[in-house]
Residue frames relative to the residue before (quaternion, step in Angstrom):
aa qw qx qy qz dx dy dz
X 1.0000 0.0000 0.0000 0.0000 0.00 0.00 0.00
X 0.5503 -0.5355 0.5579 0.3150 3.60 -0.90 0.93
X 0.4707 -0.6462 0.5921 -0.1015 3.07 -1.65 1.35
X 0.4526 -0.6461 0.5497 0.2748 3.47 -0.59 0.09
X 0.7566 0.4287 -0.2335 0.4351 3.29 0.71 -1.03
X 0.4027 0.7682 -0.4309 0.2492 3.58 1.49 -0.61
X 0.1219 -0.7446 0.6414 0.1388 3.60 -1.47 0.58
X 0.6947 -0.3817 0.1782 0.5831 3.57 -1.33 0.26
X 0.6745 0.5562 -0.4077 0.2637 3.54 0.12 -0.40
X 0.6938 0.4634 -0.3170 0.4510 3.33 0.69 -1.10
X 0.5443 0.6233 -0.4049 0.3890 3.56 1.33 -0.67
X 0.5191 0.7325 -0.1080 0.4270 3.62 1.44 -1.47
X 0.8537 0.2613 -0.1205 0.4340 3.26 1.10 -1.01
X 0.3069 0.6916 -0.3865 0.5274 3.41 2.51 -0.36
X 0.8728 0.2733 -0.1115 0.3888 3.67 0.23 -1.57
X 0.3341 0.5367 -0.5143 0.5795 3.38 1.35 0.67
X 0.7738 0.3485 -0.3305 0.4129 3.58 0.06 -0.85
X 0.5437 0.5595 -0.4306 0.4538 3.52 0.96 -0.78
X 0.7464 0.5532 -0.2107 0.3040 3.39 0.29 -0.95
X 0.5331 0.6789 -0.0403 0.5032 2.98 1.63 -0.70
X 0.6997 0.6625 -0.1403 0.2276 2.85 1.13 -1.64
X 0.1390 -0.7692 0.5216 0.3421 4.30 -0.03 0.34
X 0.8083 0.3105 -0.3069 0.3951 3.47 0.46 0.53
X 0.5581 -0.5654 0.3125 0.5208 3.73 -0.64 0.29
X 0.3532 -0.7316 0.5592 0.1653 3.11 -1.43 0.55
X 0.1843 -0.7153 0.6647 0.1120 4.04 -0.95 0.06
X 0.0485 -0.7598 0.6460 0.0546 3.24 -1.82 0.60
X 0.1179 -0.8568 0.5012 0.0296 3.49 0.03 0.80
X 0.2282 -0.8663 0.4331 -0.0998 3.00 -0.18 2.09
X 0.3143 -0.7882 0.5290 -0.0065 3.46 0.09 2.08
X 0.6895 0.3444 -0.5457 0.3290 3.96 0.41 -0.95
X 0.5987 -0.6846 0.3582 0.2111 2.95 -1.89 -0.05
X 0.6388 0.3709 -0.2879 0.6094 3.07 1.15 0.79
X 0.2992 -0.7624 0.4783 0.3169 3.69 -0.90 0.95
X 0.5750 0.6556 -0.2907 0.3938 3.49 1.27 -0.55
X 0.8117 0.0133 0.1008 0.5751 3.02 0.48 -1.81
X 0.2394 -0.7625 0.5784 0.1636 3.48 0.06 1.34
X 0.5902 0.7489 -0.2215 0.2042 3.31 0.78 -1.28
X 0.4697 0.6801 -0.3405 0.4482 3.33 2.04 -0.62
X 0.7727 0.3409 -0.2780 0.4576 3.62 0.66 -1.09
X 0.8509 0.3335 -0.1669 0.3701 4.11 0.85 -0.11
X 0.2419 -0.7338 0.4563 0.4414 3.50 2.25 -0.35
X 0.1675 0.8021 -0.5728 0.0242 3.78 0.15 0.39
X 0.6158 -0.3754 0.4690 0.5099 3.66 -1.15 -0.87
X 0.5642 -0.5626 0.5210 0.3060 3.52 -0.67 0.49
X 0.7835 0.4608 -0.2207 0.3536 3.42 0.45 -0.78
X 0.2317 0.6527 -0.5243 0.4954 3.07 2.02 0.65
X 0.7409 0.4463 -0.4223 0.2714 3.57 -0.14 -0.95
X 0.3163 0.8542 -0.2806 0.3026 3.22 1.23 -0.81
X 0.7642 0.4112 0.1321 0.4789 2.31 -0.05 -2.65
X 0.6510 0.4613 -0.3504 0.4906 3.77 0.54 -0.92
X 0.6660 0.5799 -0.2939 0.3658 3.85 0.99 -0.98
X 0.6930 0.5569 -0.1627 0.4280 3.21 1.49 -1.30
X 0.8333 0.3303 -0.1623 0.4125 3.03 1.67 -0.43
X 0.1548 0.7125 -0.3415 0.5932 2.79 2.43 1.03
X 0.8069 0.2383 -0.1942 0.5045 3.49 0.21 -1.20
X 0.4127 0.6496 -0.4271 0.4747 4.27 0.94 0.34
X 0.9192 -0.0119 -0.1524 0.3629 3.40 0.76 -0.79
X 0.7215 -0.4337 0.0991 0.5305 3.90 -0.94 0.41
X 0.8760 -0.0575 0.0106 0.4787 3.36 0.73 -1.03
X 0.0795 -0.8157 0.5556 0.1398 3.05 -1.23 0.41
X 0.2809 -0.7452 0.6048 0.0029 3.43 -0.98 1.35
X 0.3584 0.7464 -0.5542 0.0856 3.26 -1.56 0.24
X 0.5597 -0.5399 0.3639 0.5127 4.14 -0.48 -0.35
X 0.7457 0.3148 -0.2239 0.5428 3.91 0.44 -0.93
X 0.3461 0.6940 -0.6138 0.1477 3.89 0.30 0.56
X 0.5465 -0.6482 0.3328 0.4129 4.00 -0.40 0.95
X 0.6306 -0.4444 0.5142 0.3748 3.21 -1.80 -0.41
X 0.6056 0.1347 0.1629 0.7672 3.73 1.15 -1.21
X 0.8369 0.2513 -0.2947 0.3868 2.76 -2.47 0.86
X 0.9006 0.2380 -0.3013 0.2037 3.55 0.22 0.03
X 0.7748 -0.1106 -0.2795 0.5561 4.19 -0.91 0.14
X 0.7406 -0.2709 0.3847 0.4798 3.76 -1.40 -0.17
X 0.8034 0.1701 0.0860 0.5642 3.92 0.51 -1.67
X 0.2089 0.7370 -0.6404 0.0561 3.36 -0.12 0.46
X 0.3353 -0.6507 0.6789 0.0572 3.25 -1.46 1.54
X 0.0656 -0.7759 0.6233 0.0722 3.80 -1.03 0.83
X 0.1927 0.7748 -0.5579 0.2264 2.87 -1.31 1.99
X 0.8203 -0.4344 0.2671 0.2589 2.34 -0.90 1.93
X 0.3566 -0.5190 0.7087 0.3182 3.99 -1.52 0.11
X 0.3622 -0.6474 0.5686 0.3556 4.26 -0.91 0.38
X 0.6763 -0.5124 0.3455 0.4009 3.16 -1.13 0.53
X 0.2761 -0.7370 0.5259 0.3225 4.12 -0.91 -0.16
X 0.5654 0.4786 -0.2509 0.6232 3.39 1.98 -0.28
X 0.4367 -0.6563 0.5049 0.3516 3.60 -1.50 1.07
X 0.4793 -0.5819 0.5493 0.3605 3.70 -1.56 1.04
X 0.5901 -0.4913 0.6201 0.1607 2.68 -1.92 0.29
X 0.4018 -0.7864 0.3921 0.2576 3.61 -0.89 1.12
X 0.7520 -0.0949 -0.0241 0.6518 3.17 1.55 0.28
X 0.4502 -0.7684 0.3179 0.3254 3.52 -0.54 1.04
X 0.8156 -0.3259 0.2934 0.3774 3.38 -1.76 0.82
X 0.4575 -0.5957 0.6251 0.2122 3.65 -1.31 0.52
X 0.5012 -0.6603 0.4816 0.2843 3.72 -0.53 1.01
X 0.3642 0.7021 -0.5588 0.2495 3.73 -0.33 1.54
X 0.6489 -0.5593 0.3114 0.4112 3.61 -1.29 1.27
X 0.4518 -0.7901 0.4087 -0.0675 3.14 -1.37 1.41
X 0.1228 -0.9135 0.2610 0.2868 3.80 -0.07 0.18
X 0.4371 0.4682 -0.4264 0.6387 3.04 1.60 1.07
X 0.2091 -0.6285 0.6902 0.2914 3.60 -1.43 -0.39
X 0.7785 0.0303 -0.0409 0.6256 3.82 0.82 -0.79
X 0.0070 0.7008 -0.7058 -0.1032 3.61 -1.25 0.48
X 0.0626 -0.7714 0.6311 0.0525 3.25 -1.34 0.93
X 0.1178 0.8367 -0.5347 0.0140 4.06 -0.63 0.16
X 0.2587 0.8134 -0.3218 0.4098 2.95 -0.18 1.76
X 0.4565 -0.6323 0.4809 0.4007 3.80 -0.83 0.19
X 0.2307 0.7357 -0.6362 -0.0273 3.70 -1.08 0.56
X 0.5972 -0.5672 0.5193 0.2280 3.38 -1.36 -0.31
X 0.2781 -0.6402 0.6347 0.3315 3.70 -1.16 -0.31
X 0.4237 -0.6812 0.5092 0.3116 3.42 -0.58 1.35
X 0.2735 -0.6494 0.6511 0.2821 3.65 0.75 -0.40
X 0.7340 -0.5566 0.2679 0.2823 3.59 -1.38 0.28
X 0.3903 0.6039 -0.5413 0.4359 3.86 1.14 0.55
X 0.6652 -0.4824 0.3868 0.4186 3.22 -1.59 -0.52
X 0.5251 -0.4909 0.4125 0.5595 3.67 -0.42 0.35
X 0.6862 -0.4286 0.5119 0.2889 3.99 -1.97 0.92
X 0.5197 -0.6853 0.3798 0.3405 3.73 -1.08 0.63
X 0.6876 0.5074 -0.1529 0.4963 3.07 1.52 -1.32
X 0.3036 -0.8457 0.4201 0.1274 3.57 0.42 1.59
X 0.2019 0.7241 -0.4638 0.4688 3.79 1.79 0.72
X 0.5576 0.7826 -0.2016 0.1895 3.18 0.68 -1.14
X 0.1331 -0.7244 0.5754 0.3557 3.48 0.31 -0.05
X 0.7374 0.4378 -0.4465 0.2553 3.61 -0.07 -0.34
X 0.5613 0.6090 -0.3651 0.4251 3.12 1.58 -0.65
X 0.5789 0.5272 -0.4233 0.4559 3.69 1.53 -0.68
X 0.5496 0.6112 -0.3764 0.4275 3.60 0.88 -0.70
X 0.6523 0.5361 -0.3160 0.4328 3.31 0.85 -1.00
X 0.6496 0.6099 -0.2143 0.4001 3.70 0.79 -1.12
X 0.8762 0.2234 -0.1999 0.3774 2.88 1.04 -1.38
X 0.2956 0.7407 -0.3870 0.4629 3.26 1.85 0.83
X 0.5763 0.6057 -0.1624 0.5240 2.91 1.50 -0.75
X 0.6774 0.4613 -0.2367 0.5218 3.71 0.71 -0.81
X 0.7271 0.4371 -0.3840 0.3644 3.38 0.83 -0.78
X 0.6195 0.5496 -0.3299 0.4531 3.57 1.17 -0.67
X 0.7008 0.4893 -0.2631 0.4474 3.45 0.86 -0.72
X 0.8004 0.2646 -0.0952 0.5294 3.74 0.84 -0.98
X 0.7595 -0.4149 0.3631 0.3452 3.91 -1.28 0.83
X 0.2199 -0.5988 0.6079 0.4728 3.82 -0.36 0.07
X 0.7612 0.4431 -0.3914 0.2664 3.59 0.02 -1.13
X 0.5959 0.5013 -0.3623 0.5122 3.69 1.56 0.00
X 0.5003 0.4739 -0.4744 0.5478 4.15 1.01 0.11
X 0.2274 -0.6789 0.6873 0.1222 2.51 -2.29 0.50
X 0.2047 0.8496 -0.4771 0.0929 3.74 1.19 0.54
X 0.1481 0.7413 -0.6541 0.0258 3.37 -0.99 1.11
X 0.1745 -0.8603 0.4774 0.0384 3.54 -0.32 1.47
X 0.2037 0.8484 -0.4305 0.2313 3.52 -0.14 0.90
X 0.3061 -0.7345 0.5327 0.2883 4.08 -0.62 0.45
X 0.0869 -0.8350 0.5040 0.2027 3.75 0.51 0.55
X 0.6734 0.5358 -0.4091 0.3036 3.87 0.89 0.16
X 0.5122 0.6291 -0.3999 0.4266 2.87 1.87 0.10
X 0.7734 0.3816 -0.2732 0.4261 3.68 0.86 -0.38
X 0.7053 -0.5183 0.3288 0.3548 3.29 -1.30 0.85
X 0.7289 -0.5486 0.2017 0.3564 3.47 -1.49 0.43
X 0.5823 0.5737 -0.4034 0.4112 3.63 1.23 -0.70
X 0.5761 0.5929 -0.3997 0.3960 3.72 1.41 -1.15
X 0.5988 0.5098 -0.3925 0.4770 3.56 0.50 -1.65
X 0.7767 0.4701 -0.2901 0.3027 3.83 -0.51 -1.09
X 0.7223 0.3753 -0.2369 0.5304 3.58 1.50 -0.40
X 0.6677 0.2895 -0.3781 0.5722 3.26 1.18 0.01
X 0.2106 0.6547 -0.5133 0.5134 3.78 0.77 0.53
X 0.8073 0.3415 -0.0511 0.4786 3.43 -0.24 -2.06
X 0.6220 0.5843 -0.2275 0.4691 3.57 0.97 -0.24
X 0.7554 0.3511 -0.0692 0.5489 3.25 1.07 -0.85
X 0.5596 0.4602 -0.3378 0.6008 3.55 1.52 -0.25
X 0.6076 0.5219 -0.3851 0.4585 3.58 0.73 -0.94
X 0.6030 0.2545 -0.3656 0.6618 4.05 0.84 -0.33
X 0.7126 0.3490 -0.5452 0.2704 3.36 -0.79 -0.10
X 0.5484 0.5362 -0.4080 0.4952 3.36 0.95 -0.57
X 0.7212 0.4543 -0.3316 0.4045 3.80 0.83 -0.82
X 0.7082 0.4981 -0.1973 0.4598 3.79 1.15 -0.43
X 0.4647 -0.6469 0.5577 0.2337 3.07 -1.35 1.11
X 0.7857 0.2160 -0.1526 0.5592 3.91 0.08 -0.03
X 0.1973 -0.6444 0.7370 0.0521 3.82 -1.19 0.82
X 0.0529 0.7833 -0.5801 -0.2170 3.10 -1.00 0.87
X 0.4082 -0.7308 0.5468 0.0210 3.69 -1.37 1.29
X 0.3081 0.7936 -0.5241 -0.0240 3.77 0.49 0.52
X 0.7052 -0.4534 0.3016 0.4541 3.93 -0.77 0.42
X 0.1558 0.8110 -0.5205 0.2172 3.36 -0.70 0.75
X 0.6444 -0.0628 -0.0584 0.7599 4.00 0.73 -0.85
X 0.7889 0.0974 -0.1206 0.5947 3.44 -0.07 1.38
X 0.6066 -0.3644 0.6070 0.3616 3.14 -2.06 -0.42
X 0.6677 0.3304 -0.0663 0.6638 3.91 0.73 -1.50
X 0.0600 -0.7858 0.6147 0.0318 3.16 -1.04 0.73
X 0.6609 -0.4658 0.3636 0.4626 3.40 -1.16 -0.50
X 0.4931 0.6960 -0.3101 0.4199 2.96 1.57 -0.83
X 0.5811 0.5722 -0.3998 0.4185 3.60 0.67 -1.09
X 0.7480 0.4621 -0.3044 0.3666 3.86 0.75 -1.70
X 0.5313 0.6468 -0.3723 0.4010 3.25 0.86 -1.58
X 0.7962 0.3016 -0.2542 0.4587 3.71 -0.28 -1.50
X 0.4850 0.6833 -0.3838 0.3881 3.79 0.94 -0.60
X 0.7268 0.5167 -0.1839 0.4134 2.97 0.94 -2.01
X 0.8703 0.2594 -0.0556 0.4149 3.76 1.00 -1.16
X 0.6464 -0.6593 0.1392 0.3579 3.08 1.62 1.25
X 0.6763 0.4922 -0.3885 0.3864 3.05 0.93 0.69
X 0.9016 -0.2376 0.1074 0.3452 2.92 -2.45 0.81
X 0.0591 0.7363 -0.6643 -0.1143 3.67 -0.46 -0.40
X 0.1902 0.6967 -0.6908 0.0352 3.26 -0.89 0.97
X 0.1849 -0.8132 0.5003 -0.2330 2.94 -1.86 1.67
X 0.2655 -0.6042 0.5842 0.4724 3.58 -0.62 -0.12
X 0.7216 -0.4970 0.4393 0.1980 2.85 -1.83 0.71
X 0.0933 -0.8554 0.5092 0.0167 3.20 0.51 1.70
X 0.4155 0.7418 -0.4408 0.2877 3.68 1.01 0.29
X 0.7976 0.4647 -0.1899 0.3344 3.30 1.10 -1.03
X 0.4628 0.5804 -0.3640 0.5625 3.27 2.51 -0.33
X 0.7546 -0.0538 0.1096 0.6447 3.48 -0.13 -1.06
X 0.9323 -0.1712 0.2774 0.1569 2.06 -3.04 -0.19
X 0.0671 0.6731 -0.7259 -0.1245 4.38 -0.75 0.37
X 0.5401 -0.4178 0.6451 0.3428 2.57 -1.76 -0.72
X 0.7850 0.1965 0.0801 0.5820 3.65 -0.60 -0.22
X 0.3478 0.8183 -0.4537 0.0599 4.12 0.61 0.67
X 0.4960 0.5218 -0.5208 0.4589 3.48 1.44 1.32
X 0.3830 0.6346 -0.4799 0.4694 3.50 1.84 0.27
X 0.7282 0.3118 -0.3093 0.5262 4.14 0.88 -1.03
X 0.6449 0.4868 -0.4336 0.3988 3.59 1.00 -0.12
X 0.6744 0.5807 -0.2915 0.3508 3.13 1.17 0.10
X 0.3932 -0.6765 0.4543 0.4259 2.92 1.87 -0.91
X 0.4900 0.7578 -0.3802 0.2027 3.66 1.35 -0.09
X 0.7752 0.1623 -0.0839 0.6047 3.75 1.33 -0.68
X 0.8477 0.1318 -0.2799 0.4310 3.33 0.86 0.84
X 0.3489 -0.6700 0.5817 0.3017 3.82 -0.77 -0.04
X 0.0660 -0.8148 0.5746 -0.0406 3.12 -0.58 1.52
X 0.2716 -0.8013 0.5287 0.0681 3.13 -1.83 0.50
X 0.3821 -0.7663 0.3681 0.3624 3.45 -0.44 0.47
X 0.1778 -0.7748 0.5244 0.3053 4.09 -0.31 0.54
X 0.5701 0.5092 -0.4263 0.4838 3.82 1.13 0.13
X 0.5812 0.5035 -0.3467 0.5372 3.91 1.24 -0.26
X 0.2466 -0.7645 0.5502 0.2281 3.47 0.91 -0.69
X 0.4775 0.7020 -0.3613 0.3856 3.81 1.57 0.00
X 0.1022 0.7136 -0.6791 0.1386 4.13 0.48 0.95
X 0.8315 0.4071 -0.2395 0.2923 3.28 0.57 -1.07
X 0.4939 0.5661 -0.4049 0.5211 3.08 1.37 -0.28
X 0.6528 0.5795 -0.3086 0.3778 3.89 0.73 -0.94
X 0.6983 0.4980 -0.2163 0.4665 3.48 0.90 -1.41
X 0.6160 0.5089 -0.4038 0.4456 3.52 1.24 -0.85
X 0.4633 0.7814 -0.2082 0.3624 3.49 1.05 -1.00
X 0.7388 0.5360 -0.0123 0.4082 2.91 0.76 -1.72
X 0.6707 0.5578 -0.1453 0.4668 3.43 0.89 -1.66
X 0.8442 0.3624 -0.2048 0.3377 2.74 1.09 -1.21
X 0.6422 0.4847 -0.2339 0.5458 3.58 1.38 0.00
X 0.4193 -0.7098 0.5330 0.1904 3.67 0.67 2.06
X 0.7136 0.6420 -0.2017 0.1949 3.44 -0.25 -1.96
X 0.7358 0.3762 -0.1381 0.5459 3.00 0.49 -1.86
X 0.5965 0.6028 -0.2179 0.4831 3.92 0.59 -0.83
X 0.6808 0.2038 -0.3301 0.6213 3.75 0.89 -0.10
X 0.5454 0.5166 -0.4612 0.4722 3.64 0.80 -0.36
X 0.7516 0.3602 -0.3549 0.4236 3.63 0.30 -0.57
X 0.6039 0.5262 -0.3399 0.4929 3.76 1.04 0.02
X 0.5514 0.3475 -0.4640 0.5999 3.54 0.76 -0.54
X 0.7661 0.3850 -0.3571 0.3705 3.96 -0.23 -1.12
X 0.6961 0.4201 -0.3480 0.4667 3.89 0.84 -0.39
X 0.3751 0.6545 -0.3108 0.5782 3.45 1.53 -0.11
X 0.8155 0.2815 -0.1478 0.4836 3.63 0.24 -1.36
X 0.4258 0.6552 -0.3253 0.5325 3.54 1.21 -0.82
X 0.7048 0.2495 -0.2958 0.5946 4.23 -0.05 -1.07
X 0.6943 0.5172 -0.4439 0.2311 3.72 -0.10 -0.94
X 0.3661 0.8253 -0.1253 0.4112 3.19 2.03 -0.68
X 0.8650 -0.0100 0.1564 0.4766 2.95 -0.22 -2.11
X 0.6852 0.4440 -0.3166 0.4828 3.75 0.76 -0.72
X 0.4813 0.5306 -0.6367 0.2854 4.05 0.63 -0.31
X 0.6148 -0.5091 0.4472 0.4035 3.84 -1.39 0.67
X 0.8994 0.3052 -0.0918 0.2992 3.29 0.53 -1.47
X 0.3844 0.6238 -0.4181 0.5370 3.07 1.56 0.39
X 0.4707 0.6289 -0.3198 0.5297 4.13 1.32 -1.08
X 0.6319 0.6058 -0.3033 0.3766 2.99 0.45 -2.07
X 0.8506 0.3014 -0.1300 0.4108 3.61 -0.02 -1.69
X 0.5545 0.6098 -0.3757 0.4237 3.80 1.10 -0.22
X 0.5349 0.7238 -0.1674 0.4024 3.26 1.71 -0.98
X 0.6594 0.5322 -0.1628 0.5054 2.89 1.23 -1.40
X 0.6482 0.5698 -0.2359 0.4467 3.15 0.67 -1.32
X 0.8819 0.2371 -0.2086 0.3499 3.49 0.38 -0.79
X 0.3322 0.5489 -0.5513 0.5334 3.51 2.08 0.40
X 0.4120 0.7505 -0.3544 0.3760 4.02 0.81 -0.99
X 0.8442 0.3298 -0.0656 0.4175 2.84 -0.12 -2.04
X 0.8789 0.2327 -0.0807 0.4084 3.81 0.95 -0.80
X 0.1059 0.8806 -0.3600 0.2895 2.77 1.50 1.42
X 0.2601 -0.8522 0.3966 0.2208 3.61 0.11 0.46
């Protein structure tokens, strides 16, 4: 798997072997961006290049942020796995003591308009500026925080900190940030809850993308409407529709994000596009 640190050379020698190779080969493309990988590590540009050149070397390539158009020959879309154990079966619809939980790095949009590319941290800053005006403080769960900045005992207690509210909250919010899909998407997937999102169909690759055109495993917003709050009110208010989208976003991760379920889809489609 490509490296961050990798230079034209090591790339050179990846797709030598690929080429080489008597069986199909796969790359499973973790950064978050197919374009500009460079967003999640400040690299040389000419990584992408290089990352492209060795995109088109092997049979398939899987991953969460794989485009709509323009990118490997086979691309397999899959989900990030959850970082939180799933639930054997999702929560029974019952009154909650959050409405939204969010836990995460953002920004202060400071006083421009929020950034187009809703990656942005400031643009998340913006959103979740947005949540506070719109929703109860004592009904939020906002914990803003860079958890890779802190050593391993920190991460693991805020982890357990941030699951302990999501488990308490009727809605998870998941805006775009490492990627379009996030972990966030699996995590709340994984523990039956709401997921609300932009409509990560139209950026990249889903599974199942007449399930988000439907609205079936997530509550989406529009970041060109600027209307979260209008959505979330929406939401809250319609009990029904809000456990339907948890059992089906519930079933939806068990689906696509389990490792070893990936594991065997993988296969299949080196299988299927074997030359």
């Amino acid at each position: 798997m490509p490296q961050p640190h990798w230079q034209a050379a090591d790339f050179d020698a990846a797709i030598a072997l690929a080429g080489e190779a008597a069986v199909p080969t796969a790359f499973y493309d973790r950064f978050d961006s197919w374009d500009d990988p460079s967003r999640a590590w400040r690299g040389d540009p000419t990584f992408v290049h290089d990352l492209h050149r060795y995109a088109a070397a092997v049979t398939v390539v899987a991953g969460p942020q794989l485009p709509l158009a323009g990118g490997p020959r086979h691309p397999l879309a899959l989900p990030y796995p959850p970082m939180v154990a799933r639930r054997a079966s999702p929560p029974a619809p019952a009154p909650a003591r959050f409405d939204v939980q969010f836990a995460g790095a953002l920004l202060d949009p400071g006083w421009a308009a929020p950034p187009l590319d809703t990656r942005d941290r400031r643009h998340r800053g913006h959103l979740v500026a947005q949540l506070r005006a719109a929703v109860s403080p004592d009904r939020l769960a906002i914990r803003a925080g860079r958890y890779w900045m802190e050593d391993e005992s920190a991460q693991q207690a805020l982890r357990a900190r941030s699951l302990d509210e999501m488990d308490q909250s009727t809605i998870v919010f998941a805006p775009a940030g490492f990627g379009y899909l996030t972990i966030r998407h699996s995590d709340a997937w994984a523990r039956g809850r709401v997921v609300l999102s932009e409509p990560v169909q139209q950026r990249v690759l889903v599974p199942e993308p007449e399930r988000w055109e439907a609205g079936e495993v997530a509550v989406c917003y529009d970041p060109a409407a600027d209307d979260l709050p209008q959505v979330v009110a929406e939401a809250l208010g319609d009990p029904r529709r809000l456990a339907s989208v948890a059992r089906a976003g519930w079933e939806y991760g068990r689906r696509w994000t389990d490792p070893r379920v990936q594991a065997r889809m993988l296969a299949d489609a080196l299988t299927q596009h074997h030359d």
